[in-house]
NUDREN-281649 format. One record per residue (C-alpha): x, y, z. Coordinates in steps of 0.2 Angstrom, whole numbers, plus 5000, padded with zeros to 4 digits. Layout:
BEGIN
X, Y, Z
...
//
This chain:
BEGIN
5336, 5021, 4681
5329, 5038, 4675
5337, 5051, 4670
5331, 5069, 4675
5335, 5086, 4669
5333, 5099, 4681
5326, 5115, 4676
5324, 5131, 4686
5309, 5141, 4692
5309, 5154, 4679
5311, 5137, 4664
5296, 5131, 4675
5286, 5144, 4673
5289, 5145, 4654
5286, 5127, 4654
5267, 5132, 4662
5263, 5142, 4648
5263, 5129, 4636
5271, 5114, 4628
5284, 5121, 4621
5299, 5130, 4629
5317, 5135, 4624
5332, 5142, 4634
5348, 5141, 4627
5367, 5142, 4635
5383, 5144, 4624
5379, 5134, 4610
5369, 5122, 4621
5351, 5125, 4619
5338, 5113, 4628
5321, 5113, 4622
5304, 5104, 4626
5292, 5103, 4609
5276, 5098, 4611
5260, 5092, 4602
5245, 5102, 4605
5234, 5092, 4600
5240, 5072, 4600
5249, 5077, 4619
5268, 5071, 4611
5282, 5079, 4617
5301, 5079, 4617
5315, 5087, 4624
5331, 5094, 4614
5348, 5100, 4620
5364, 5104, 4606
5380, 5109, 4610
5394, 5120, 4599
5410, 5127, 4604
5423, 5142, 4596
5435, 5146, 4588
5444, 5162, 4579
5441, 5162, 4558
5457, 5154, 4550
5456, 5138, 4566
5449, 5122, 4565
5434, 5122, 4576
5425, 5108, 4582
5406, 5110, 4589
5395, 5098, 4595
5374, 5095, 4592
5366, 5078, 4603
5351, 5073, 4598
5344, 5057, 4606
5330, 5046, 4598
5322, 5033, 4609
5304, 5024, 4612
5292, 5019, 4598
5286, 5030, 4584
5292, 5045, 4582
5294, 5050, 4599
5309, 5058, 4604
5320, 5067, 4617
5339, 5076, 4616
5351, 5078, 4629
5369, 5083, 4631
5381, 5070, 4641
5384, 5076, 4657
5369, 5088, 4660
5357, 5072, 4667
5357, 5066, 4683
5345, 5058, 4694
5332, 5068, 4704
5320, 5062, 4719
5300, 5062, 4714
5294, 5079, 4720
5279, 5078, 4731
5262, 5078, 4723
5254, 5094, 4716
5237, 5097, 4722
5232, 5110, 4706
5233, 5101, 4690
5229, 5083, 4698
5214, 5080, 4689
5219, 5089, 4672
5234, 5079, 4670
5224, 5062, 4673
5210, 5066, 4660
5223, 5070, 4649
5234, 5055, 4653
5221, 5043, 4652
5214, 5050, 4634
5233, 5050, 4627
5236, 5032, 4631
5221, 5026, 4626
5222, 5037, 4608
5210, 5048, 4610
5211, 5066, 4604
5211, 5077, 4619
5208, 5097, 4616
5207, 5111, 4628
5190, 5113, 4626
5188, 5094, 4635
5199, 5100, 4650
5195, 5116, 4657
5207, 5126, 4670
5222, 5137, 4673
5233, 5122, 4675
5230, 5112, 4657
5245, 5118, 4646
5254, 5113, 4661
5248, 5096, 4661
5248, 5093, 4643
5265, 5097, 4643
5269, 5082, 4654
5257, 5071, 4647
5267, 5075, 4631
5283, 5070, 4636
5276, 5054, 4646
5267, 5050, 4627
5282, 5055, 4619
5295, 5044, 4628
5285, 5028, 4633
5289, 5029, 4651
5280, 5032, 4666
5281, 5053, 4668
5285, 5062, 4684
5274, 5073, 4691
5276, 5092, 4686
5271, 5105, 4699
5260, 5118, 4698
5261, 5133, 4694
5263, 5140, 4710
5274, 5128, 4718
5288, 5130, 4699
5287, 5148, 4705
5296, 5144, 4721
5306, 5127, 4717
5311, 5118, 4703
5302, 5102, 4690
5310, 5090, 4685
5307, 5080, 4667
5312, 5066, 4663
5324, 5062, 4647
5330, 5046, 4644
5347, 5046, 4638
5356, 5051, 4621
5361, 5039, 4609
5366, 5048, 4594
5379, 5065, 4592
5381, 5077, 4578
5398, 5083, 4579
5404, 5097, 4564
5422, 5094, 4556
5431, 5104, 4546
5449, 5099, 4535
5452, 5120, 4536
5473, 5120, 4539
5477, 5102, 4538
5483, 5101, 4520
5469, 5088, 4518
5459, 5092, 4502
5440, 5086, 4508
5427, 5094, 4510
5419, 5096, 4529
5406, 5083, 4535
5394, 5082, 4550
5398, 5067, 4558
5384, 5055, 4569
5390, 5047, 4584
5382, 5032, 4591
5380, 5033, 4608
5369, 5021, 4613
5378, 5007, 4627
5369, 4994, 4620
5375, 4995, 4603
5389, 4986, 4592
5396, 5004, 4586
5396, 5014, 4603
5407, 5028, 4602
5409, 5025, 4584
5407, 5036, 4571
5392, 5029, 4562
5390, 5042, 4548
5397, 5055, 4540
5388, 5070, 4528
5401, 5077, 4519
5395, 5093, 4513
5397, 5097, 4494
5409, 5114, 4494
5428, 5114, 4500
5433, 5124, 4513
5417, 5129, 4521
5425, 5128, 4539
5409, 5123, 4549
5409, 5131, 4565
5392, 5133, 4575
5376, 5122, 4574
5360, 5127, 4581
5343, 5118, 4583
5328, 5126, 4573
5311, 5119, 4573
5299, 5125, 4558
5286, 5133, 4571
5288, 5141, 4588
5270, 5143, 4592
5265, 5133, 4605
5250, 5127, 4602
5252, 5123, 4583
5254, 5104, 4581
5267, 5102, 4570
5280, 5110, 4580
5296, 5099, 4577
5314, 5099, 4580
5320, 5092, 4565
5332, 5106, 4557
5348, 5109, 4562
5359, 5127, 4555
5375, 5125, 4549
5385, 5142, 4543
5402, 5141, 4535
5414, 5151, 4542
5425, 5154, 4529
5414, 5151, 4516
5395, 5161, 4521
5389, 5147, 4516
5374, 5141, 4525
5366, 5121, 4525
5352, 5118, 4533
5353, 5098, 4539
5337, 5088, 4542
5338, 5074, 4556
5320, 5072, 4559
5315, 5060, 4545
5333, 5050, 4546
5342, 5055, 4563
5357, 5042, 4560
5359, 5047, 4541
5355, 5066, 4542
5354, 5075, 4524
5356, 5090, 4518
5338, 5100, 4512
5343, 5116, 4508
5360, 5125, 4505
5361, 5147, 4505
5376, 5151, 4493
5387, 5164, 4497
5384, 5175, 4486
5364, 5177, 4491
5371, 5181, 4508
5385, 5194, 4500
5372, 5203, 4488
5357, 5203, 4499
5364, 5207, 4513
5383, 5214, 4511
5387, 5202, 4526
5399, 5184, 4526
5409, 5176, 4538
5395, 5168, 4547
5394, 5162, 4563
5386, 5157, 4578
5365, 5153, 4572
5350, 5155, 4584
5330, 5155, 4585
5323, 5172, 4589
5305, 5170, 4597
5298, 5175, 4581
5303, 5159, 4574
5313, 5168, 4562
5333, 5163, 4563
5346, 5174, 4566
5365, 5171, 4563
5380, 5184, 4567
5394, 5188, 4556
5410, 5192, 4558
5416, 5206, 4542
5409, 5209, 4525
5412, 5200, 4509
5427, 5210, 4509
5436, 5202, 4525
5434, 5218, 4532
5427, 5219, 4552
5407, 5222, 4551
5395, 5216, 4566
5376, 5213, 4564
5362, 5200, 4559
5356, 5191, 4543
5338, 5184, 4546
5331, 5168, 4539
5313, 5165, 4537
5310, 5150, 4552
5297, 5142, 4540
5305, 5141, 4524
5321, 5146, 4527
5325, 5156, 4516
5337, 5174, 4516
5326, 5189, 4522
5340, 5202, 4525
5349, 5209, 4538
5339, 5211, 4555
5346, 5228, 4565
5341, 5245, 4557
5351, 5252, 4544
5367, 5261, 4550
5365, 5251, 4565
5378, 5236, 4559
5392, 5239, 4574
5411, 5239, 4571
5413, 5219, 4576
5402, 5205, 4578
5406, 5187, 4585
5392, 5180, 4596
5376, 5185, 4607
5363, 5181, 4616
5344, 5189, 4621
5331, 5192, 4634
5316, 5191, 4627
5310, 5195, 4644
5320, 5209, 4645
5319, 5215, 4628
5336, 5214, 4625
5352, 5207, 4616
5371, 5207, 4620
5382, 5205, 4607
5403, 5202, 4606
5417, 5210, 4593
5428, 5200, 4587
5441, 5203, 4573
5443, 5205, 4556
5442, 5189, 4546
5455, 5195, 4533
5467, 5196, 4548
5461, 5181, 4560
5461, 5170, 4544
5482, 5172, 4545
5484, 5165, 4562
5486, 5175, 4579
5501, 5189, 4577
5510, 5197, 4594
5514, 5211, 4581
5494, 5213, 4579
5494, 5219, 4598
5492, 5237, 4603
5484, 5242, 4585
5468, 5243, 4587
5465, 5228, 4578
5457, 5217, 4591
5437, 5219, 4594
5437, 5227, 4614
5414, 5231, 4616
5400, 5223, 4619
5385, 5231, 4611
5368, 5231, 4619
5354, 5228, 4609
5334, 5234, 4610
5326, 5217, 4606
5312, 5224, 4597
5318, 5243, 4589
5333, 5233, 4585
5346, 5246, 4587
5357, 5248, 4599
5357, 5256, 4615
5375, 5255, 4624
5389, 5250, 4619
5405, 5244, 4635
5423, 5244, 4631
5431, 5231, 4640
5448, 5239, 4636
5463, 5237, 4621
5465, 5222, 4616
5453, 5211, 4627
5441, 5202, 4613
5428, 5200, 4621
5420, 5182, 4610
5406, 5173, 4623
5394, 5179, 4629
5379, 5172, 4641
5364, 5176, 4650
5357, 5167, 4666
5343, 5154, 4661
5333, 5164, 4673
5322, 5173, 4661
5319, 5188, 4673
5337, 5188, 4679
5346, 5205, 4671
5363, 5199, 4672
5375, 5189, 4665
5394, 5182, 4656
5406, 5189, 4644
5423, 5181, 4639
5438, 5191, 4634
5450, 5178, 4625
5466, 5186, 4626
5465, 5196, 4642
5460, 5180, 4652
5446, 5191, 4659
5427, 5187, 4662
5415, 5198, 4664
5398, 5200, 4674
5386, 5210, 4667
5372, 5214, 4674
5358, 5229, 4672
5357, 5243, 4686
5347, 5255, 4694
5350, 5269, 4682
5340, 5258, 4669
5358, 5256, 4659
5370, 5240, 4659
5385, 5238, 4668
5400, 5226, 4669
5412, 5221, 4685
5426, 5208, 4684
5422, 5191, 4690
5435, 5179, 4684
5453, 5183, 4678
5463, 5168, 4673
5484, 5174, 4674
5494, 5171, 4659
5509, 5158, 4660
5527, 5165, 4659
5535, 5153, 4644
5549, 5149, 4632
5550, 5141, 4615
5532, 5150, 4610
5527, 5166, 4600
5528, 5177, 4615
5534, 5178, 4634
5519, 5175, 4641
5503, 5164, 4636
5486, 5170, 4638
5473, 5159, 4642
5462, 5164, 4626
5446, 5161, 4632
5434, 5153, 4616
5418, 5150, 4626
5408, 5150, 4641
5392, 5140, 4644
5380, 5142, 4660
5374, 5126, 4668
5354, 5122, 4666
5352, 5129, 4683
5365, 5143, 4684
5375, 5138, 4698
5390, 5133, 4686
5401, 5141, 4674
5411, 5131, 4660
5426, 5140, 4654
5437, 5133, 4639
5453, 5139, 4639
5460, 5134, 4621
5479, 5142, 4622
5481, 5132, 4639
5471, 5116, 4637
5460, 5119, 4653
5440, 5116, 4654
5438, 5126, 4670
5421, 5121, 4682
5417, 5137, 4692
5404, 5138, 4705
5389, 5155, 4703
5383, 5162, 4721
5374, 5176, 4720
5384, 5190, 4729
5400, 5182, 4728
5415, 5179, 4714
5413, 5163, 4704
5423, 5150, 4712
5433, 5136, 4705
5430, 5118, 4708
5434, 5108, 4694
5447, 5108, 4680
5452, 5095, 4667
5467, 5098, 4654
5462, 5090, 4637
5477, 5098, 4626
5482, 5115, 4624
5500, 5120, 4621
5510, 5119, 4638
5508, 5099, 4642
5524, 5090, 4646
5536, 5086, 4635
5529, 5097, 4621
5540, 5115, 4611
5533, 5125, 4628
5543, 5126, 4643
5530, 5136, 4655
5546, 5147, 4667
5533, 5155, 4680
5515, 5150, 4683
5503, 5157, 4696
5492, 5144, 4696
5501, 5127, 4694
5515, 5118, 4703
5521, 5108, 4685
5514, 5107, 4666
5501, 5095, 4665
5502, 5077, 4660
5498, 5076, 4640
5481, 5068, 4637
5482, 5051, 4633
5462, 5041, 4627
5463, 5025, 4621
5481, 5023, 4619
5481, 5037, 4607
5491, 5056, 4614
5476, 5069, 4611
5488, 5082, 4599
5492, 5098, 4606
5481, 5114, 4598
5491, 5123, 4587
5487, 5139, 4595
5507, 5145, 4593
5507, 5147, 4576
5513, 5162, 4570
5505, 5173, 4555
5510, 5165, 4538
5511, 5148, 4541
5492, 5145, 4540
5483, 5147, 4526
5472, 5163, 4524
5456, 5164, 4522
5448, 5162, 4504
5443, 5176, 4496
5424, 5176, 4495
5420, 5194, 4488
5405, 5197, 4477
5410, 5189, 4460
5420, 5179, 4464
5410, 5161, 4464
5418, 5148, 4473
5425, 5150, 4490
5440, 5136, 4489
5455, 5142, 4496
5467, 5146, 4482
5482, 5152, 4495
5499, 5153, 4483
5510, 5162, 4495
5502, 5178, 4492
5492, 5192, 4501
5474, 5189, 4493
5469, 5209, 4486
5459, 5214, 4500
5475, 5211, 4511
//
């Protein structure tokens, strides 16, 4: 049966303007890249989640190979469903037959050959019929995407790149991407088929992000084949190639820390994405220093190689976790987080009421890069994930705040400036037997559904992924919620006194006969390691942790 991805009017109408489109939503980033010229195509979708420096994170990339050749299509599990044919356009009929009938018969079709206002359209869906083998649905035209949606076919995943990192399991190994196979018809489903181990210790991998070598959309060689693994902990930046060998990925090009630390007086790198430049730009948490420092350092999209910091000088704000943009809108909105010097200890009560904790969001001009407003969100709310709509036009979207259990709408007024309003506020659990009297939710990331009508909240302190409904004029509403750990299950250290939410603790989770362990989120500062000192000088970045307060403590 095919499988459909659903894409919304405003990812329809990029769709129209050429083969190659991108939207992203936390971490999950879905893309279609075509062939100008031969009409292949493919669809890509990757997935990453969060975590606070000094915790072992786990994130997530799918990519999906199928068909002959080197056609090839990506999708996350979960996001494809089936969709009913829509009715037949009446505006690209002709194009997208010429088209379809050159690319199966191997000819070379140009856009000199087929004339109209309708041809990137259809030679964005002959690409993806050329690139995946299968009989292609029809896209509408432009005016009918405007009003509705198009769907494109995707056949399903079969392989899954998922980072691991050893950080704070006394394990002395370096971390690895790990391939999943995914493919039902296969011996090893659901087995991990390959592991690239990276060559540098305690690296703590954290977000991976898809980069193609060239965004423009009419350039031929435009591939997905890269993905963009920072180090936490260590700055250090690989760049993985699972184009030529998408079972065995290898590593083609590694950033040392101390480029990143001299060029640009930045470390702590986290969450990497695509600017509509082509160029990549990946957010950092502090200076070399473990010191709290916001902004940008740029890689060149072709070559990837270090070009500097992106925002102005004097721009860099206090703290700096994640963002998103508008391109549309000319506009990016970025989180603060915490110092890595303090985060890398574990999370402290006696950290509270300090200062210490990031509480703005920071409004971006896109294209000045500086910023234009800065929302506090109050003491002690670190604010982490942020989101906007996948409608392009749409001036409005989430933040997360992990320990006030809050989430945020923002959204752009009349007054030409940005405002907030509280959309979602998850209660905190009164408890014994943990670090504190009450648990917070802690909040670690948010991701918007393809079509935004669904919010995905992970709460990490709690256990909970949380399935909230979006309707435009109305609070998010909660329809779904599965615990996959967390620290208040049954029979665990946490007895949970007064909850507002539940009637009793949830059940542990049990898969394949093995208990899912419990996240470690109670421990108290000075029974996890620190992180490594990684200051200008200072070569390696293995974590030497004797007991003592590194220098910059």
């Amino acid at each position: 049966m095919e499988q459909m991805l659903e894409l919304s009017p405003s990812q329809g109408r990029a769709l129209a303007q050429g083969p190659h489109f991108r939207g992203a939503f936390g971490g999950l980033s879905v893309s279609t890249a075509g062939n100008g010229q031969e009409a292949n195509g493919g669809a890509i979708i990757s997935l990453g989640s969060s975590s606070l420096p000094g915790i072992c994170s786990l994130g997530t990339s799918v990519r999906q190979r199928r068909g002959d050749g080197d056609g090839f299509a990506e999708l996350v599990p979960g996001l494809a469903h089936e969709a009913s044919e829509p009715a037949e356009p009446t505006g690209s009929s002709r194009a997208r037959d010429q088209i379809r009938e050159m690319a199966f018969e191997e000819q070379t079709c140009t856009e000199q050959q087929i004339s109209g206002p309708d041809w990137q359209l259809a030679k964005a869906e002959t690409s993806c019929a050329n690139k995946c083998k299968v009989p292609c649905q029809q896209f509408q035209t432009c005016q009918d995407i405007a009003k509705g949606v198009c769907c494109v076919p995707v056949p399903r995943e079969d392989v899954a790149y998922v980072t691991c990192t050893y950080r704070n399991t006394c394990i002395e190994k370096p971390d690895f991407l790990a391939v999943i196979d995914l493919d039902p018809c296969s011996p090893c489903y659901g087995q991990v088929i390959h592991r690239l181990f990276m060559p540098n210790l305690g690296d703590e991998l954290h977000s991976a992000g898809w980069i193609t070598v060239c965004v423009c959309p009419d350039n031929a060689d435009t591939r997905w084949t890269k993905l963009i693994v920072p180090g936490l902990i260590s700055s250090r930046i690989y760049v993985v190639d699972v184009g030529s060998r998408c079972h065995t990925p290898r590593l083609c090009k590694i950033i040392p820390p101390e480029c990143v630390f001299w060029t640009c007086d930045k470390g702590y790198l986290n969450v990497p994405r695509q600017l509509p430049c082509g160029d990549v730009l990946i957010a950092n948490l502090g200076d070399p220093a473990g010191n709290s420092k916001g902004g940008f350092v740029v890689l060149d999209g072709h070559n990837f190689e270090l070009k500097g910091n992106w925002e102005n000088e004097c721009e860099s704000p206090a703290g700096g976790y994640e963002f998103w943009f508008q391109p549309c809108l000319d506009v990016l909105i970025s989180t603060s987080g915490i110092a890595p010097k303090i985060a890398g200890y574990g999370f402290c009560p006696d950290d509270l009421k300090k200062g210490i904790f990031g509480r703005n969001i920071y409004v971006w001009n896109l294209s000045c890069r500086n910023i234009i407003q800065c929302i506090d969100l109050g003491e002690d709310s670190l604010p982490l994930s942020v989101k906007f709509l996948h409608n392009r036009n749409a001036a409005e979207g989430y933040v997360s705040c992990a320990l006030s259990g809050v989430i945020y709408r923002f959204y752009k007024c009349q007054r030409d400036c940005w405002e907030v309003e509280e959309a979602i506020c998850i209660p905190d659990k009164e408890v014994t037997g943990w670090i504190m009297p009450r648990m917070p939710a802690f909040i670690v990331d948010i991701v918007i559904s393809p079509d935004d009508r669904f919010l995905y909240v992970s709460n990490w302190w709690h256990g909970d992924v949380r399935q909230y409904e979006l309707t435009r004029g109305c609070k998010p509403r909660l329809v779904g919620q599965v615990f996959v750990g967390g620290s208040i299950v049954r029979c665990g250290p946490v007895a949970v006194c007064r909850d507002e939410e539940l009637k009793c603790q949830p059940e542990p989770l049990v898969v394949k006969c093995r208990r899912v362990a419990c996240s470690s989120a109670g421990t108290a500062r000075g029974c996890t390691s620190p992180p490594p000192s990684t200051a200008p000088g200072t070569g390696s970045s293995t974590p030497t942790w004797s007991g003592k307060a590194p220098s910059w403590c």
